[in-house]
Steps between C-alpha positions, in 0.01 A plus 500: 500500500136640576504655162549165340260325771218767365556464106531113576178439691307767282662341122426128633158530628421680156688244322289219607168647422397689858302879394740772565269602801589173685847492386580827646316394805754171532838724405390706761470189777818402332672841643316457821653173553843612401499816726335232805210745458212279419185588693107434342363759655769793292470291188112556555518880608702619243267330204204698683702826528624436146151556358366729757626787303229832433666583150477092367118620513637664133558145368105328506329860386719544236499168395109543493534838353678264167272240509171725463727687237518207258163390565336792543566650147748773569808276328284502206463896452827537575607273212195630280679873553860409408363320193305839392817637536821330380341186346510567174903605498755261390529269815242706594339160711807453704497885593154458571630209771730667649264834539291297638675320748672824633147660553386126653792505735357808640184314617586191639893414540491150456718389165268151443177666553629770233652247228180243511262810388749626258563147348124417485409850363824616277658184420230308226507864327850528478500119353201597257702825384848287370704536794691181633302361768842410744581852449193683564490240828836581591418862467183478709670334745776758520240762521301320799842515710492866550185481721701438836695832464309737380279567779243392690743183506467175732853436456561869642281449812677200577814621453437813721392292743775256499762779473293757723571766263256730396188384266412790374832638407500148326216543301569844393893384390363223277346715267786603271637169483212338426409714209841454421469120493217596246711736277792272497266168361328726298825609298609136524109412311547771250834340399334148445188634364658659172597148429142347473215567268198552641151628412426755663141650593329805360608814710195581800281808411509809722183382647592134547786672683294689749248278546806243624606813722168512665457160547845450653501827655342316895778225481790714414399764800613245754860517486490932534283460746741236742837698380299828570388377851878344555672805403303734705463256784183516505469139532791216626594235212251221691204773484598594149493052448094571650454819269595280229271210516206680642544714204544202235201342646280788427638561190420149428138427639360854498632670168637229214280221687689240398529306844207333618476342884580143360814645358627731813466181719729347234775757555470553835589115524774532291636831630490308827663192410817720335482717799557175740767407330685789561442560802605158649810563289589829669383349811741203497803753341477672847608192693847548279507823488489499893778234524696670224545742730594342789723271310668871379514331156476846360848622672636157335380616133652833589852350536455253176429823336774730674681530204247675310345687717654807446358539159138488520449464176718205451328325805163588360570310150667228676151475736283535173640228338466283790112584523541460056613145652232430700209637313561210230403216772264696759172693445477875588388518873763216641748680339397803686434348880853278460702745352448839670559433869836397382606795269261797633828506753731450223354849337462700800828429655669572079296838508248434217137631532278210634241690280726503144589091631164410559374634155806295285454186717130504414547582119779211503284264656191579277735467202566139680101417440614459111849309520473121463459254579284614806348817403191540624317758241650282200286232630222670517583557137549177381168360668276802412593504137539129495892517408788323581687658744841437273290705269429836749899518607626497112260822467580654856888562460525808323248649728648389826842587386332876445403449855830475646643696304290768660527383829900504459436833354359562805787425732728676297354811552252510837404814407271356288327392787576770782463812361119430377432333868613825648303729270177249581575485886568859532 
């Protein structure tokens, strides 16, 4: 009964319109009522402990730390190098994408920050050079989704905190399967490429190469520098989230000089208007997360799930396609604050690594940023490049079927995932 008083409240409020912030606010009074627990003053506490957290600190710098990024010039080096590189190969564009967006993911972990520079920079050449423009979208957008695993990653921090599992062990076990999520869209591009005729551009020189090196060579120390630090704890995932934008800001104002006063003031508005989203968001999960508990809703899932829980990897499919579910009506970080105080139990009590969970639950749910109809990142698609968003989904598919593909790779065989994290962490 409380589990369908929860889903109720939460799926109504969202269903007439509330934000998800206030809707988990009233599915929480909802279980307060039901469980005669309802008291103002613990509804108010638990929002304020909910975003008095040291390692949510990670979320605002790092969002900064992508915002300076793209507007700083260090997107556009980054892009500039993979062109002098692989640009003039067959499909050599949509390599170039997905280069980049690995090596972007690096610097900022946030997927729509990552797609809008890589639409607005890659996209009108891909158009000019013969490719379909719904593909090449499609294939942007794929490419933009692999930001939140490979790390530093928002939807990481959150999860760690949610979860209370590690943050650094989950940025160093994202790695692999991100750059997997790169190599499996890349095979899936070279497959559609050979298909189309396109122009392609005059190879770069040697010297157009290097001088693309040197220019890119500031933006592209950032991410050795906060996996260095992370691996040889030499700084905690929310100082390596400081490292990062203090860094990018330097990098920005000091050496390319491509952000000006007028401009930071811009981005530290809009890095703080992201930032205060998310936080009231994980502040108003808490409430549930706190009444999940006492309601022992977890315990409840555990004996739905009884049957399968002596197969972990049966339960973990059967948990992947619920979040598969999910992700195609709800945006990344709801996903994460309503979903893991209900399965992080689930996991523990089935024996699966909270570490190898966290990273596929983060990869599904960024894959979830490019299924319709609510996918965030395809919107940002369709209104960047002026598309419809019909358009961006017909040239996503064979990309985000690549994507799962990998991630169900991925459960399959964990030590995908485990044996790298242990040769990282050790």
């Amino acid at each position: 009964m409380t589990i369908l008083i929860f889903i109720g409240a939460l799926l109504s409020a969202m269903a007439i319109g509330i934000p998800i912030a206030y809707a988990l606010l009233l599915s929480g009074v909802a279980l307060m009522w039901h469980l005669d627990l309802f008291d103002a003053q613990i509804l108010a506490q638990n929002v304020i402990n909910g975003a008095d957290s040291f390692p949510l600190l990670a979320v605002p710098f790092f969002m900064l730390a992508g915002e300076i990024m793209n507007t700083g010039g260090l997107s556009k080096r980054i892009v500039q190098l993979a062109i002098t590189l692989v640009g003039h190969k067959r499909g050599g564009l949509g390599f170039v994408a997905i280069i980049s967006a690995c090596l972007m993911a690096a610097l900022s972990g946030s997927a729509v920050a990552d797609t809008a520079a890589l639409v607005a920079l890659l996209l009108p050449m891909m158009v000019k050079a013969g490719h379909s423009k719904a593909r090449a979208g499609g294939l942007i957008a794929s490419a933009g989704v692999i930001a939140p695993v490979i790390p530093p990653s928002i939807g990481l921090v959150v999860f760690g905190v949610a979860a209370n599992v590690s943050i650094g062990k989950l940025f160093l076990a994202g790695i692999v399967p991100g750059l997997l999520m790169g190599t499996g869209i890349a095979l899936a591009w070279w497959l559609v490429a050979a298909k189309e005729h396109v122009t392609l551009p005059e190879p770069a020189t040697r010297q157009e190469k290097i001088s693309a090196f040197k220019q890119s060579i500031w933006a592209l120390g950032l991410p050795f520098i906060v996996l260095f630090g992370l691996r040889f704890g030499i700084f905690t995932p929310t100082e390596a989230a400081v490292v990062a934008a203090v860094y990018a800001l330097f990098v920005a104002m000091v050496v390319y000089r491509e952000l000006s006063l007028p401009q930071l003031y811009e981005v530290l508005v809009s890095s703080a208007k992201i930032t205060a989203i998310i936080m009231f968001l994980v502040a108003s999960s808490m409430v549930c997360a706190w009444l999940i508990t006492v309601a022992d809703i977890p315990e409840q899932i555990i004996a739905l799930l009884s049957h399968v829980m002596d197969s972990p990897t049966l339960l973990l499919l059967c948990i992947m396609l619920l979040i598969m579910l999910v992700g195609t009506a709800m945006d990344m970080i709801p996903t994460i604050l309503i979903l893991t105080p209900v399965l992080m139990p689930v996991v523990r009590a089935a024996g699966i690594d909270p570490v190898y969970f966290g990273v596929l639950f983060i990869m599904n749910t960024s894959i979830g940023l490019i299924t319709p109809p609510i996918g965030a990142v395809l919107n940002v698609v369709a209104g960047t490049a002026r598309m419809r968003l019909d358009e961006v989904v017909v040239g996503v598919w064979p990309f985000m079927l690549a994507q799962f593909s990998i991630m169900f790779l991925l459960i399959a065989f964990p030590q995908l995932v485990l044996i790298p994290l242990h040769f990282l962490v050790n």
